[in-house]
N, C-alpha and C positions, 0 to 999 in steps of 0.2 A: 136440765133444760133451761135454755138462757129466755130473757124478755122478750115479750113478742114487739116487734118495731109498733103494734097498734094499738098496745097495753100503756097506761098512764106508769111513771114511774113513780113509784111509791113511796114518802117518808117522811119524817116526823124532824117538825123543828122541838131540839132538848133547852135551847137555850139563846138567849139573845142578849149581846153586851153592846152597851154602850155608853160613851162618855158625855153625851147631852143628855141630860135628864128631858126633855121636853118628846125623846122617842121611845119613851116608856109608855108601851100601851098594854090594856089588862090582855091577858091572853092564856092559854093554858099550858105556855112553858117557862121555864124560869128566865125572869129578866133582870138584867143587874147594869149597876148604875156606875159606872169606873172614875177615878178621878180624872185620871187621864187617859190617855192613848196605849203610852207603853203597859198603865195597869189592866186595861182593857185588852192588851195581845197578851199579857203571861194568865189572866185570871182564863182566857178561852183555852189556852194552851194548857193547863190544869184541867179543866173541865171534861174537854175532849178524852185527854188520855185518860180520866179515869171513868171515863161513860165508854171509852172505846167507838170512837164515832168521829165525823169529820166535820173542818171548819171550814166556813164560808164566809170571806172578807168583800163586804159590800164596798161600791165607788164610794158611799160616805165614810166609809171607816171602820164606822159597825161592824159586829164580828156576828154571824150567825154557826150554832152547833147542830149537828145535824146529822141524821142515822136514816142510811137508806136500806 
């Protein structure tokens, strides 16, 4: 049985990367601080596959992990 159209969708941020340290907020998933951009797309692209979970690339750059 699939979601109902009036059910919230459900799920959990695992991980939050970014290469500003100034968007590190305390929170209760792992956040991490990248030098740059390209270290910030391979550390998500490690993470993801080995959480088994998918990524989400915000308009600022940031990379959000994330398991629905």
């Amino acid at each position: 049985m699939g979601r109902e159209s009036s059910m919230r969708p459900e799920y959990t941020i695992l991980a939050y990367i970014t290469s500003v340290k100034e968007r590190i907020l305390a929170s209760n998933c792992l956040s991490l601080l990248a030098e740059n951009e390209q270290d910030a797309a391979d550390m998500t692209k490690d993470i993801a596959k080995a959480m088994k979970a998918d990524v989400v690339q915000l308009t600022n750059g940031d990379y959000m992990v994330i398991r629905v």
